[in-house]
C-alpha positions as MATLAB code, in Angstrom:
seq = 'XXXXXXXXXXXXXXXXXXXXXXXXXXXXXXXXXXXXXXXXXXXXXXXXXXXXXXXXXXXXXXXXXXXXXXXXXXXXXXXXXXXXXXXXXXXXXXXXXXXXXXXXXXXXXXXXXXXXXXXXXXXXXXXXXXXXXXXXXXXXXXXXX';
ca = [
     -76.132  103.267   44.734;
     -74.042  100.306   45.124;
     -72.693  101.243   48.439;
     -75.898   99.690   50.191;
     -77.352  103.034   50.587;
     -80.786  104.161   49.346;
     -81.465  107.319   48.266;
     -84.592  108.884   49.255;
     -85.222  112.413   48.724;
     -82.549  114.293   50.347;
     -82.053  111.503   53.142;
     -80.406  108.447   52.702;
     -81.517  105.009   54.176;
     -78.817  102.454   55.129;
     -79.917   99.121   53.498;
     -80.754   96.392   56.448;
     -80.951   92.873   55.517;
     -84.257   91.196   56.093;
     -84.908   87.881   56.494;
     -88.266   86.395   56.266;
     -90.261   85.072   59.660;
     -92.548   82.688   60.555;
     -95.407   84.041   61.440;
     -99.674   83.602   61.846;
     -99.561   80.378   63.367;
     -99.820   81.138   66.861;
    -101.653   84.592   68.054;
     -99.243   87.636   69.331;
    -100.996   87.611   72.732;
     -99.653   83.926   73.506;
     -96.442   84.014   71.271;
     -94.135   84.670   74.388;
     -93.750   81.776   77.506;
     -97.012   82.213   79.123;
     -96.845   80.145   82.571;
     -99.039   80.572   85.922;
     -99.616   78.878   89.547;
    -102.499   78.681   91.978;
    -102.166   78.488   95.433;
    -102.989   74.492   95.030;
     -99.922   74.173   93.342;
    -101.330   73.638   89.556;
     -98.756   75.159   87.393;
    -100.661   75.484   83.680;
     -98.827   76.699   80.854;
     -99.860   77.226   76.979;
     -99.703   75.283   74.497;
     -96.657   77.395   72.308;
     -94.986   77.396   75.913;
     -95.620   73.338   75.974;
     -94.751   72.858   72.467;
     -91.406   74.996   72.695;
     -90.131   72.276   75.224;
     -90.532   69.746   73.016;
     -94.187   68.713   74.172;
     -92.839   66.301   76.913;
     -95.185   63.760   78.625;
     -93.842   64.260   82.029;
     -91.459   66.577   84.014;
     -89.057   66.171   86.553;
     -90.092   69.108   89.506;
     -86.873   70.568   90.951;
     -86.915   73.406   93.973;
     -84.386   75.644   94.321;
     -84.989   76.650   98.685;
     -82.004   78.868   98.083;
     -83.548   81.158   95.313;
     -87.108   80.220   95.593;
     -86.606   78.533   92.244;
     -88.876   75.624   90.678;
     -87.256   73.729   87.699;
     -89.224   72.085   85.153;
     -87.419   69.164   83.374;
     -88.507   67.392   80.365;
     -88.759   63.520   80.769;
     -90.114   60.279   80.126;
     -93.283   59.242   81.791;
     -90.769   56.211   82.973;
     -88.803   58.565   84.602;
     -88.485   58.247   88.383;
     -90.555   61.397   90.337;
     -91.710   62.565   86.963;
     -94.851   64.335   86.520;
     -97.449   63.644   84.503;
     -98.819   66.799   81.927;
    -102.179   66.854   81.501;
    -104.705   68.383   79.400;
    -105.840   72.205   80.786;
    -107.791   73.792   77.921;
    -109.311   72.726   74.687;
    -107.043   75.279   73.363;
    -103.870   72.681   73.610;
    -102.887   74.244   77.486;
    -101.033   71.930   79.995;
    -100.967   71.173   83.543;
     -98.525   69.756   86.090;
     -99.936   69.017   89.449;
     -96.823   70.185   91.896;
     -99.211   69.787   95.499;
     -96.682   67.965   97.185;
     -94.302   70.376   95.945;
     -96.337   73.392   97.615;
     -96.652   71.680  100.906;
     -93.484   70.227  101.844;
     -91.218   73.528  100.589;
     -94.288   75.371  102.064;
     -95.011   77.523   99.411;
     -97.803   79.937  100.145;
     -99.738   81.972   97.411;
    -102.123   84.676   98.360;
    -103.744   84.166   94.691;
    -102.896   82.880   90.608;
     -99.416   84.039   89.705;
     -97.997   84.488   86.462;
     -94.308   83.463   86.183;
     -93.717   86.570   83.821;
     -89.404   86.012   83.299;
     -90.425   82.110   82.647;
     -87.504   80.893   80.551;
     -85.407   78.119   80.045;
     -81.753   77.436   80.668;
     -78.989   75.864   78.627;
     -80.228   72.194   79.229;
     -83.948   72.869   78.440;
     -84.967   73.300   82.176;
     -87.628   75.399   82.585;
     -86.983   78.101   85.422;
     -89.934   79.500   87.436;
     -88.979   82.243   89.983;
     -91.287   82.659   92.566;
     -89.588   85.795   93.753;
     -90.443   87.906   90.465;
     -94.282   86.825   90.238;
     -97.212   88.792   89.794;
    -100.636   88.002   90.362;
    -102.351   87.411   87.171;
    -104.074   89.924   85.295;
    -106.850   87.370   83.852;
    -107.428   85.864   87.320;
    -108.031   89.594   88.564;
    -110.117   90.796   85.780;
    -112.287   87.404   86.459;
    -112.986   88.415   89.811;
    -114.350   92.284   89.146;
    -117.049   90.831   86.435;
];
């Protein structure tokens, strides 16, 4: 049929359009932002997470008091109050050492959290909201073995 209909049997399928993805390079289980914190204030992230902000050498640490808010921005290792990234896991993983951070907003974490809504706004800040955390499931499964 010409109509974009299929016929199959005695129902008819509406013809989609289908485009082709990119796929296999990275595995399903870390394909989504994938971003934690311990209570020392090491935020580590995963390598797709790092790459999809354009694998920066530093950030720029912003808190929001209001919202209980921390913004990750991109920069230059020049950049004044940047942060360095360094290497977490032989896997590619980062870390951003945000200490200072922890004590002077006096952030206090029971345990790991996983920033599970991580996401990034309009100008390629990285939003972390403390107030819709949950501990992490891999630093709780650690802990019953």
């Amino acid at each position: 049929m010409d109509n974009g209909q299929f016929s199959k049997g005695k129902n008819i399928v509406y013809g989609t359009r289908l485009e082709r993805y990119r796929g296999g390079d990275i595995s399903p289980c870390w394909a989504g932002w994938y971003v934690t914190m311990n209570p020392k204030g090491l935020i580590a992230m995963t390598r797709p997470t790092y790459e999809r902000m354009d694998a920066p050498k530093g950030f720029v640490v912003l808190w929001d008091s209001v919202n209980n808010r921390i913004g990750l921005k991109p920069a230059a290792l020049t950049t004044r109050n940047a942060y360095p990234v360094r290497v977490h896991s032989i896997l590619g993983g980062k870390k951003i050492n945000v200490n200072r951070l922890i004590k002077e907003a006096r952030v206090s974490l029971p345990q790991t959290i996983r920033f599970y809504d991580a996401d990034t706004d309009e100008d390629g800040l990285l939003i972390l909201d403390l107030r819709t955390t949950k501990v992490s499931l891999r630093r709780e499964r650690s802990k019953k073995q």
